[in-house]
N, C-alpha and C positions, 0 to 999 in steps of 0.2 A: 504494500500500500504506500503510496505517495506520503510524501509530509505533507501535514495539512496547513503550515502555517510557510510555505516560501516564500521568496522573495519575489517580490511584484516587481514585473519587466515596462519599462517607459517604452514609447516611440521613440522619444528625445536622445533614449540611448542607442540607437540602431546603427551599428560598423560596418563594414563590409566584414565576408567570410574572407580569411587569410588564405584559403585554398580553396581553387575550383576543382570542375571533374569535368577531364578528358572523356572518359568511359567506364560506365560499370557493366562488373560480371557476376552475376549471382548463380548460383548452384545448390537448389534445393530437392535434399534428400527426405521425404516428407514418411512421418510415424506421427500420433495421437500425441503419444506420450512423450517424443525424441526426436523434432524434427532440426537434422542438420541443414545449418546454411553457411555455405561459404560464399564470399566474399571477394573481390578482385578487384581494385578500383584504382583508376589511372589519376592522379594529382596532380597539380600545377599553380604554381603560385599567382594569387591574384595582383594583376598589374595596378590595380587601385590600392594594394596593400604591402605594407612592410611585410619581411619576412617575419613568422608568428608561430605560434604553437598550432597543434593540430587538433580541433575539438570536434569529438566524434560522441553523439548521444546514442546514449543505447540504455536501455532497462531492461530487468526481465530475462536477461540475457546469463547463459553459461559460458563465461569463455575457452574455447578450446585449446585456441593456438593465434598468433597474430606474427605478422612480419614486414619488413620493409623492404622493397629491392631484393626478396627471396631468403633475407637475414632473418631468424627468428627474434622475437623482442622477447627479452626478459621482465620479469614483474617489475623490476626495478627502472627499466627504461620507459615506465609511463605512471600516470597515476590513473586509478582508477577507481569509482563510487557509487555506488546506486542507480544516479542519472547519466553517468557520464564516463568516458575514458578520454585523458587526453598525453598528449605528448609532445612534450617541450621542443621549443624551436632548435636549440641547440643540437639535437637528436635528428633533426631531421634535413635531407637535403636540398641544397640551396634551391632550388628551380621546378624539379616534380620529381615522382617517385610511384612506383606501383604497393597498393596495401593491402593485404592477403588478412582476411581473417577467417576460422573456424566458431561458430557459435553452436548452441544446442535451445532450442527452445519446444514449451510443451502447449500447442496450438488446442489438446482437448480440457487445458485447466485452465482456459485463457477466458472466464467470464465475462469481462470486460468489452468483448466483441468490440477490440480495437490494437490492431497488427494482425497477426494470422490466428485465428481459430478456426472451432468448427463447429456445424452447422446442420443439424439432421444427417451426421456420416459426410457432409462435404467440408473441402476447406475452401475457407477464402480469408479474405483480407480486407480491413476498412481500414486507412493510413492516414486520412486528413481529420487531425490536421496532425498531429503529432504520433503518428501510431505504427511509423516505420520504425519508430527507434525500439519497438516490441520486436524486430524481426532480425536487424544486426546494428552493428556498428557504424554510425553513419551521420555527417552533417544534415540533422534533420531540419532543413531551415527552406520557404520556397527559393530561397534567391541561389540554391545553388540547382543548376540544373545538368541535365549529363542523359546521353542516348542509352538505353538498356538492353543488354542481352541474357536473358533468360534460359537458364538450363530445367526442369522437371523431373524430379525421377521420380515416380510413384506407377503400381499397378492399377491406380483407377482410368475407368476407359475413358474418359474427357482430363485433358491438362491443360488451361489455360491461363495467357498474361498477357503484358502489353505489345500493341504493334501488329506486325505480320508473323504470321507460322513460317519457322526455316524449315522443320523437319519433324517427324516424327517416326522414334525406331523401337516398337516394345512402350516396355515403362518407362520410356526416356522421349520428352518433348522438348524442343527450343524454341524461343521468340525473340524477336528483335525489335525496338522502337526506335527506327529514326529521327525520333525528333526530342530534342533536350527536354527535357521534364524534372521539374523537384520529385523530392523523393514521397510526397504525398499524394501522389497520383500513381504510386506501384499499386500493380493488382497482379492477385493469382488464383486463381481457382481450380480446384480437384475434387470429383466427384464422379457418383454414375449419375448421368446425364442426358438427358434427351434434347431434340435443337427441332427449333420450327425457322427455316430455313427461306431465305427470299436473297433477292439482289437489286444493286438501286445503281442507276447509270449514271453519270454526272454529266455536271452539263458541259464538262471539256469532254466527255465520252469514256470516262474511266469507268471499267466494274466494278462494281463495290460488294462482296459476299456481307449479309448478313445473319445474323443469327441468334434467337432467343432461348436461350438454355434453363430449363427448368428440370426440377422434379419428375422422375416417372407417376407418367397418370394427371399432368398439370399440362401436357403440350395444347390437347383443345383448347385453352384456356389463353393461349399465346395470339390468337389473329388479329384482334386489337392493337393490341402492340406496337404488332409488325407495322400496319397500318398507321398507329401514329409517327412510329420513327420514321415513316417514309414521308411523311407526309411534313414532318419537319424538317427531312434535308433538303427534301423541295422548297420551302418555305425561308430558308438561311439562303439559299442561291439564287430565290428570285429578291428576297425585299434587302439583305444585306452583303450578295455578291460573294459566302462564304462557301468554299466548294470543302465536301470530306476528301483526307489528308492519308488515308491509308487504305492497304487492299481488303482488309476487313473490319465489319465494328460489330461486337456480340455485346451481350444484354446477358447475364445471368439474375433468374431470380431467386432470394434467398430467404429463409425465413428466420432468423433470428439478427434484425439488424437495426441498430440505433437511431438509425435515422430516414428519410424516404427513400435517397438513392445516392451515388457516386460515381462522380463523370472520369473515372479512372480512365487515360489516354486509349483508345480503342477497347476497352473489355469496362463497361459499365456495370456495377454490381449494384441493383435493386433492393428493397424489400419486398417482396411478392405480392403484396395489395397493393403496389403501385404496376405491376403486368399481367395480372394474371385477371382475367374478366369473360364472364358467359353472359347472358342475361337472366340466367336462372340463379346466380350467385353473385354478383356486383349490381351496385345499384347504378341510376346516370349519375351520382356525382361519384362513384368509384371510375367510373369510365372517362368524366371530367378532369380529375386526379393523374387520371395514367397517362392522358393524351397531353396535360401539361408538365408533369413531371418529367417523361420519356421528353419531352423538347427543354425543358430545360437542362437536364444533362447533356442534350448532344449541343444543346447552343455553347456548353461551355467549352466544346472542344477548340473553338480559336479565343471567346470570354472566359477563359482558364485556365486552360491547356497550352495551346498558342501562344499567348499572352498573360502569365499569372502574376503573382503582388508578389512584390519584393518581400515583405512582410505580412505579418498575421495581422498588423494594424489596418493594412489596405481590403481585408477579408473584403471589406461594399466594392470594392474597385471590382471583383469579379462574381461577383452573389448580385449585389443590387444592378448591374446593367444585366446579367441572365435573366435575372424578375422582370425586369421590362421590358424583356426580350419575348422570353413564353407568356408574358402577359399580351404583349402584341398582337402574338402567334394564336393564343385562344382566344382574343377577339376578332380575327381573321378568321378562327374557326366556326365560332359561336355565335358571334354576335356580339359587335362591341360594347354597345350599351348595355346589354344586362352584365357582361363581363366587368365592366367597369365600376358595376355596382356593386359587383360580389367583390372584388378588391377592397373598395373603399370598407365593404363592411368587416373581411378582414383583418385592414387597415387599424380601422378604431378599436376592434374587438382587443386585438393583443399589442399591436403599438403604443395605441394612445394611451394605454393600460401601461404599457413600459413605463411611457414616458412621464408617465404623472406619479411615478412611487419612487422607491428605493433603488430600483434597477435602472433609471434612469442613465443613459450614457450617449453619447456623440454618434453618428454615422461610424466616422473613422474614432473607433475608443483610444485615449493618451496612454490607458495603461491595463493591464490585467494580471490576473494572478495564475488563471486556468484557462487560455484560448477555448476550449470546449466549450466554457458561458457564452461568449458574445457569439453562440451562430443564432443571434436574437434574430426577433420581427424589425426591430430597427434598422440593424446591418442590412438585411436580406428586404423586407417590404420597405419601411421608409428608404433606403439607400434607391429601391427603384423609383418612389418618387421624386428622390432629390433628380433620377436623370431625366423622368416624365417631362420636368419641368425647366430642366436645361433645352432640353429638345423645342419645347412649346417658346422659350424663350427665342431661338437663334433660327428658329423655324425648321421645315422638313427639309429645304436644301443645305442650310447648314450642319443641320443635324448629320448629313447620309455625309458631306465634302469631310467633314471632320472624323467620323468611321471611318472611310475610307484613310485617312491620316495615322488616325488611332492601328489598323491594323498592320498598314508599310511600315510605318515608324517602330511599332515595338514589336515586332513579330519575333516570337524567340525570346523576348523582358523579362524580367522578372520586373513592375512595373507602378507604380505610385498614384497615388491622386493629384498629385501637381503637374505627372506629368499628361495626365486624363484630362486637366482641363488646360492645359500648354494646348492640347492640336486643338480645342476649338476654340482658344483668343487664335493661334496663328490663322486657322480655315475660317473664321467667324471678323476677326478685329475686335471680338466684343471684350473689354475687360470685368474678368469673373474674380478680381480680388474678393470684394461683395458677398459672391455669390458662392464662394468658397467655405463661408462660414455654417453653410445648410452640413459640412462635414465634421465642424470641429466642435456647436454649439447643440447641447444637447435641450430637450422639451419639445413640447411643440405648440406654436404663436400660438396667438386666440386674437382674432382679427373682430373689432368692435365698430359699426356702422354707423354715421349719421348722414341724413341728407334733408333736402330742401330742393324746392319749385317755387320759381318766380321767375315770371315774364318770360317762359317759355324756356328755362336755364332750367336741367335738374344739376344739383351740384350731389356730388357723395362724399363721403370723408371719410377715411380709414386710419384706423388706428391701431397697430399692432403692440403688443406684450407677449414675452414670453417669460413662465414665473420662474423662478432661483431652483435648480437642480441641484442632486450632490455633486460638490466638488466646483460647481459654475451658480456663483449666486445673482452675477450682475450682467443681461445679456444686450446684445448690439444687436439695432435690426437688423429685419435679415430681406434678398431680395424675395420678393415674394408676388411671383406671376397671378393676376386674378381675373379669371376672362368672365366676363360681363354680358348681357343683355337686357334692353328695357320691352316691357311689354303695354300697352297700355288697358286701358279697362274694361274693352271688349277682348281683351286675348291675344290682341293681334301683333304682332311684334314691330316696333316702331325701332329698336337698332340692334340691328343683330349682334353677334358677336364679334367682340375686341376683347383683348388679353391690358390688362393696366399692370403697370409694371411698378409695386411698391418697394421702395428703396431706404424711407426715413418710417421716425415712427408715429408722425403723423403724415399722411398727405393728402389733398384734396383733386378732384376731375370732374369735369363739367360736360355738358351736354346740352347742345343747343340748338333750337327750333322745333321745338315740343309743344304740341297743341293743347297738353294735359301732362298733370302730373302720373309719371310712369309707376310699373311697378316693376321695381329693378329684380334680373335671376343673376343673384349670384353665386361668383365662385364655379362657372361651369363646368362641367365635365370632372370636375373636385379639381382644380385646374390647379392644388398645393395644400398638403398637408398639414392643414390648420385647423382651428373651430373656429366656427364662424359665429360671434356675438352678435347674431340678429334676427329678431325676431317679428317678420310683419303683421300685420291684424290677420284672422283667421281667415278673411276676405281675400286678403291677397293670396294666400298660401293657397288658398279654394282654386282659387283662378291658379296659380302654376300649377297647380296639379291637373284642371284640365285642359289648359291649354300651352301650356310651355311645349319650345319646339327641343329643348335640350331634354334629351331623357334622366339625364344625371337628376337634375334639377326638379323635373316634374314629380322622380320618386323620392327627392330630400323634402320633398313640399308634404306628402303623405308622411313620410317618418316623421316628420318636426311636430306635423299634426299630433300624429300618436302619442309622440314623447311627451307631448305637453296634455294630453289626455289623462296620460295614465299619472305623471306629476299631480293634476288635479286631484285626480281620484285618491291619491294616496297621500295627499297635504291634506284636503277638507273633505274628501269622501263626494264631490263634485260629480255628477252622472256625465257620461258622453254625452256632446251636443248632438243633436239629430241631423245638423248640416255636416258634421264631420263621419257620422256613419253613413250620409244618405249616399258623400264624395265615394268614402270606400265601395259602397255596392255598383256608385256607377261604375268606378275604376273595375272591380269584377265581371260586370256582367260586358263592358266594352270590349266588342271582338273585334274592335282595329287595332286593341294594340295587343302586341306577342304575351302570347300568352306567359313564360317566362318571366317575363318585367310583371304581368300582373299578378303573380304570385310574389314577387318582390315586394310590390307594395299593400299586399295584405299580410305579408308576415310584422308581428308586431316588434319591437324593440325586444334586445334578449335581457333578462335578470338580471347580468353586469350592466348590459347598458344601462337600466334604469337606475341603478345603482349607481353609478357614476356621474348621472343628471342628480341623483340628492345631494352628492358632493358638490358640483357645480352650482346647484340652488342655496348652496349654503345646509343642507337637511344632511341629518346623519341615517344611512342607509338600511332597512330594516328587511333583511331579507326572506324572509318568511312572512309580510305585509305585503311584500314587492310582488312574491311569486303568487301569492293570493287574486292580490288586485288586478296581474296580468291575465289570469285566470277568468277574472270576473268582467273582465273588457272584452276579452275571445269570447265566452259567451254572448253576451250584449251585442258584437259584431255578427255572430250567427244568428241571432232572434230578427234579428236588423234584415239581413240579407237571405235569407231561409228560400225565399223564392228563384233569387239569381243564383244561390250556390248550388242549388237543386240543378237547377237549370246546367250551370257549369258543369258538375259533377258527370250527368247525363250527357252532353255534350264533348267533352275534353276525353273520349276513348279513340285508345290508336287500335288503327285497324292494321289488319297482317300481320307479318312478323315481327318483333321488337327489331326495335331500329335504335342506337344509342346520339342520333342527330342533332340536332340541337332545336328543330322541331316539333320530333316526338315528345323527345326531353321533355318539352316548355310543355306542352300540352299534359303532361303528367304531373310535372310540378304543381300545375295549375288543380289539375284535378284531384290531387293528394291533401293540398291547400285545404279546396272544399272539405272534402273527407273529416278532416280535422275540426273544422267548424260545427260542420253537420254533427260528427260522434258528441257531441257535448252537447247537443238538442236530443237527437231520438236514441241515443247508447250505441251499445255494440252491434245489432243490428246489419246497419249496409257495411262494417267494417267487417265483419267473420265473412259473409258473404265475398266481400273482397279479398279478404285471405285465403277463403276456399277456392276461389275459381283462377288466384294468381297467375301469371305465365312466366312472370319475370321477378327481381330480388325487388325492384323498386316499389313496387303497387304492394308485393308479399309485408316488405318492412315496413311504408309507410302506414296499413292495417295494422301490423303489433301493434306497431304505436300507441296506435290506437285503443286497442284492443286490451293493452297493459294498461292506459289510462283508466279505462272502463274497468278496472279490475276484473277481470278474464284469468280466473286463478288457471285454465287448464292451457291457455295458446303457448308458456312459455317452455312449457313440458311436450306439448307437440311441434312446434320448433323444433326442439332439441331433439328430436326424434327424426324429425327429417334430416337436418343439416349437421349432425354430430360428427361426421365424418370429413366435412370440411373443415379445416382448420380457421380460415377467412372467416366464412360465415358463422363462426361460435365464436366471433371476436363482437362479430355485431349480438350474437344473441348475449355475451354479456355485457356490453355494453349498452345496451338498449334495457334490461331490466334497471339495473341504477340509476339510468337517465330519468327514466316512468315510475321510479317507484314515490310514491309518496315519501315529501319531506322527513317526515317526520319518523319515517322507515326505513329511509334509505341507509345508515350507516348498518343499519342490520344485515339490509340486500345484500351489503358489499363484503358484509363480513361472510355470509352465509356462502356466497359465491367466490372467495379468495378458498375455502374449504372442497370445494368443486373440483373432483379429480380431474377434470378437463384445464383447473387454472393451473399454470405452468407461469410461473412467478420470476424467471429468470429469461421469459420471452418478451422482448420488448413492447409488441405490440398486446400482447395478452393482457400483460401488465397494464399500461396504457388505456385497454378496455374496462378495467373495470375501476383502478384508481384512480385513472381519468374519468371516469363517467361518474362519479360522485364531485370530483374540485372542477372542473369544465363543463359538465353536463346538466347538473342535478345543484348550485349553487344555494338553493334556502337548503339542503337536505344537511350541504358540507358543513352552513355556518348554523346548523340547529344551536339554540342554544346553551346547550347540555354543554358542548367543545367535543364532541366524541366522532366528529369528524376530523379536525384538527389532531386526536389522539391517533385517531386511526390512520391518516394521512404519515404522523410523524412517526409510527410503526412500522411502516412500512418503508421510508425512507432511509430507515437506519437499516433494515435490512436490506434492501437493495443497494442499498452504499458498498456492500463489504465484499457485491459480485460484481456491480456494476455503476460504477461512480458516474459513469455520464449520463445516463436515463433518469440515477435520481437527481442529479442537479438539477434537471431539467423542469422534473415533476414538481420539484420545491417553486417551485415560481406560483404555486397554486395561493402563497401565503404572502404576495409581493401588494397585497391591497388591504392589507391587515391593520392599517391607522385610518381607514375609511368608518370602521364601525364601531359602534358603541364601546364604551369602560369596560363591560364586563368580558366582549369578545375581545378585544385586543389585550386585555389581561391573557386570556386564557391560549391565543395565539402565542403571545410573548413566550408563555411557559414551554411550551412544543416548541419553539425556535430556540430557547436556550436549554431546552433538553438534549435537541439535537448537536449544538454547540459543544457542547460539556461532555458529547459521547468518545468513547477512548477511539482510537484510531479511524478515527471519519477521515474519508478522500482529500484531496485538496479541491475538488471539484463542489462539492457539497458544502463544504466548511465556509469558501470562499462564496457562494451565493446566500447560503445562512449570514456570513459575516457582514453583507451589503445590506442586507434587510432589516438586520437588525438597529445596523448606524442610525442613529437620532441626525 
């Protein structure tokens, strides 16, 4: 186990590595318990750097043997410790040298599912960001990069790694990766293996073999996939001119893996619910998932591969332009408006959430203690907004002359954010001093509105704030893009859209020859990562909602609605107005607009969000009030609309075959919508019905739902009868019981079901299913009064610490909103976070997001 208390690493402190690498040679003898790796690596002293010692990180690690130039080293000719082996400059020769090492490590004790373990009988590898130095001896840093040649010996009949296959003879594989790469982009994989096999032509005419390797008995489950990945490399070569770079790229998917996927240099290693899909077992937003996920790892093959960060500080430089990248890509796919709405909701759900507690940190963070933390919503979603809005600023031509900059210029970098926005001042002339600070200055603005009409002038006035973060108490405006349009009182739109470009932190703009005072839509398309402090009369809001020509806009006019509904309800106990239910049933029953968007804007605000408007309102958050009242608004919106959701309900069936389109989709969305409304007027009813006649996972799950709501004590026992043998689908069936179960139940649910021979507590996503589905899912159940969510949460944290540090760090973020509620919960929070504190040998991974949380 790590030490929990190391030394925190600055940006400010960043050297260059004293040695690069010519070429590595690995040689893997793979056993469970005894897997040899040897080592081969060509050095050369960095022309940026004085002659230096040699620092090679490694953990975990048996040493066997090690040598210079074929010289063996003695224990005394190096030092060596836990993290690290290094070797004195004086030891080493002037200019390069070949470094020969033997290791021994044990891939089936490796809990931690980071460097080589294993996996249902397979091995493979997860490296980024630090988890090569689990495998040997090795500058594990991105900015050192080097071509790879792979040796394999094992008798499993699939052996794969990076690059192109040179050969294969028996038990003995090799691969070669022509193109320099850090050492967190090694991949390898060994197992029995089946491959659903296709080819994709480029557009200079090269073949490209591909291929998605799974599980025997998972290949049907592969066609999806195959299809998204091709449809992404199409996608890179038409809108950003980026052609694939080798003769083959495979897809392994795997099941026991920490995170969603990893864009390893030609051999991608998955979690299997992000490739493996039927329509009898994934829902459309499993199939949503796979088709963006599978394009955001191959977009990183030149945004990461091609082109990676010098540093672990620049992680946004190649996370946050991939997000805006696949986020492109799925609204090309989908449909960019309702895409754009799922983001933004994203967005606020876990960003703004970051950003408004104890975890609060910068785009590019100044320091850390455990890189694993910052692969946050900030880094990864807000960093693609900071490029959304670089783009909207310099426009679509500058945007595309400056890529095109970006990838001549640093092809092969290991590569920085100063030097990401160097090509678009040189391709642009625009000076991004300014606009620089959306990386360095953590929070996020809250943009407050005033305006005025006279004599045909509407004037607006903005005013931005952003409040004291840890560590940043005093902040500087920030440029802040906000595209605009006025409407006037029939609907009609009197100026369409303009982008204002806010620079100080007041400024004012005008608008002139207006025959009437407008109603302004702001903020369009979410046109920047702000809140927006303004709130029009419910008139106005009525009217964008039905007639705004921005969809962004038209569905923030129905949320704002909501939000301030259900505020009412739960400050004075205030009834919905009947103009704001009569909007939502029109929004319902109106079949001009996609149906998609109109499940969008009948979903109500989730139980954080509203919890996070009492913060804002000054109210302290009561979240067993909160989930009550939302409750009692979903009804009241069914009694309201009983007619049109009928109607929908009836209406919104796909005929034929299940199709995963983003038509069908919208039309199921839409009628799952109804479903829900309806089940809380006439019960279980048209929902068993819907479960019985199901053809696909999405109609099947969105009935439980249901069906659990209605307390249905026998649907979840027959579930589990049909799908037990899916692994996937028993993720959803527990996750789906603790989401449904009553508040006041729920820590029960989850205890009852952590006892469930089927829960495998060491599997990430299993885990995930059902701890997450009480602190994500099920939020009045986690914060019952009692703390026995909070107990349960912090039990479980300390045990998955001591297999697997990175999942529970991650999980602890459930407790990052723990000064939002009352005396008596945040006492009984505190206690559980300085329990976990105080526990003996906790991770550094765990200790250090505990440590942050707990800072006053």
């Amino acid at each position: 186990m790590r030490d929990a208390a190391p030394q925190t690493i600055h940006l400010s402190d960043y050297t260059p590595p004293n040695w690069l690498i010519e070429l590595v040679e690995l040689d893997f003898t793979l056993d469970p318990k005894a897997t040899r790796v040897t080592s081969r690596i060509r050095f050369f002293r960095n022309p940026a750097s004085t002659k230096g010692d040699l620092h090679l990180d490694g953990e975990q690690l048996t040493l066997i043997s090690a040598s210079i130039d074929g010289v063996s080293l003695s224990e005394n000719e190096y030092q060596r410790t836990e993290t690290a082996l290094t070797i004195p400059a004086d030891r080493l020769p002037d200019e390069a040298f070949i470094w020969e090492a033997e290791v021994e490590i044990a891939p089936a004790d490796n809990t931690a599912l980071e460097g080589l373990y294993m996996s249902g009988g397979m091995y493979c590898t997860q490296c980024e960001a630090q988890g090569f130095r689990k495998i040997t001896y090795y500058p594990d840093r991105p900015d050192v990069m080097a071509p790879f040649t792979v040796r394999i010996h094992s008798p499993m009949p699939v052996l794969l790694s990076n690059g192109n296959p040179v050969e294969r003879h028996g038990p003995v594989a090799e691969w070669h990766d022509p193109w320099p790469k850090p050492a967190y982009l090694f991949a390898l994989v060994a197992g029995d293996l089946l491959s659903y096999s296709d080819h994709f032509m480029t557009m200079s005419g090269r073949p490209v073999a591909l291929n998605i390797w799974v599980r025997r008995g998972d290949e049907d489950k592969t066609h999806y996939a195959m299809g998204a990945l091709k449809r992404s490399m199409k996608w890179d070569e038409d809108v950003y001119g980026r052609e694939y770079d080798l003769d083959v790229f495979n897809i392994v998917a795997v099941d026991d893996f920490n995170m969603g996927a990893m864009e390893n240099k030609g051999l991608n290693i998955f979690n299997s619910k992000y490739v493996l899909a039927s329509p009898e077992t994934a829902t459309d937003r499993d199939y949503e998932f796979i088709e963006a996920i599978i394009a955001h790892e191959y977009f990183h093959n030149w945004t990461g591969n091609r082109i990676t960060c010098r540093d672990w500080f620049q992680l946004c430089l190649k996370e946050g332009l991939t997000v805006f990248r696949d986020q492109q890509f799925s609204g090309d796919m989908r449909g960019a408006a309702v895409q754009r709405i799922d983001n933004v909701l994203q967005l606020r759900a876990r960003q703004f959430r970051e950003d408004a507690g104890p975890l609060a940190h910068p785009v590019r963070p100044e320091s850390f203690v455990e890189i694993n933390n910052f692969y946050t919503a900030t880094v990864y979603e807000k960093g693609a907004e900071v490029i959304g809005m670089l783009k909207r600023l310099v426009g679509d031509d500058g945007y595309s002359k400056a890529l095109d900059l970006y990838f001549t210029r640093h092809d092969g970098d290991a590569a920085t954010i100063e030097d990401w926005l160097a090509v678009f001042e040189e391709a642009t002339g625009r000076d991004l001093t300014q606009f620089k600070r959306w990386y360095s200055q953590a929070g996020t603005p809250r943009l407050s509105v005033k305006s005025d009409f006279s004599n045909g002038t509407y004037r607006i006035e903005f005013k931005q704030e952003t409040k004291p973060t840890p560590g940043q108490p005093d902040k500087q405006p920030q440029v802040i893009p906000v595209a605009i349009g006025l409407l006037d009182s029939s609907g009609a739109e009197v100026e369409p859209t303009r982008v204002l470009e806010l620079t100080e932190t007041r400024q004012a703009f005008q608008f002139h020859g207006l025959k009437s005072r407008p109603v302004p839509s702001i903020l369009r398309g979410f046109s920047a990562p702000v809140i927006l402090d303004h709130t029009p009369s419910f008139e106005d809001r009525a009217l964008l909602l039905a007639y705004d020509t921005d969809p962004f806009n038209m569905w923030e006019a129905g949320r704002s609605l909501s939000r301030e509904t259900l505020m009412a309800m739960l400050t004075d106990d205030t009834p919905p107005a009947q103009a704001y239910l009569d909007a939502l049933v029109r929004v319902a029953g109106n079949d001009t607009l996609d149906p998609a968007f109109r499940a969008q804007v009948l979903a109500l605000p989730s139980e954080d969000d509203i919890a996070q408007g009492c913060v804002e309102a000054g109210l302290v958050p009561d979240p067993t009030r909160i989930h009550a009242t939302r409750k009692t608004l979903t009804t009241t919106i069914a009694e309201a609309g009983r007619e049109t959701l009928e109607t929908v309900y009836d209406q919104m069936v796909t005929d034929g075959p299940y199709s995963s389109d983003a038509g069908p989709a919208g039309k199921r969305s839409l009628r799952n919508c109804a479903l829900r409304f309806l089940s809380l007027l006439d019960g279980p009813l048209r929902a068993r019905a819907q479960y019985d006649a199901a053809t696909n996972m999405t109609d099947q799950l969105a009935a439980f739902a249901c069906l659990l709501d209605a307390g249905d004590t026998d649907v979840a026992a027959r579930f589990h009868e049909q799908w037990h043998g899916d692994r996937l689908v028993m993720d959803k069936w527990f996750m789906m019981q603790v989401a449904h179960a009553a508040p006041e139940d729920a820590v029960n649910r989850a205890k009852i079901l952590t006892e469930h021979p089927d829960f495998d507590w060491k599997n990430p996503n299993r885990f995930r299913s059902v701890i997450g589905g009480i602190t994500a899912a099920n939020p009045a159940g986690f914060h019952d009064p009692s703390g026995a969510g909070y107990a349960f949460l912090a039990d479980w944290l300390l045990r998955l610490d001591k297999a697997n540090p990175q999942t529970a760090a991650r999980m602890s973020t459930a407790f990052e909103t723990w000064r939002r509620y009352d005396a008596d919960r945040q006492a009984l929070i505190r206690d559980q976070l300085s329990r976990i504190a105080d526990a003996d040998g906790l991770s550094r991974d765990l200790a250090e997001m505990v440590g942050r949380m707990r800072t006053d």
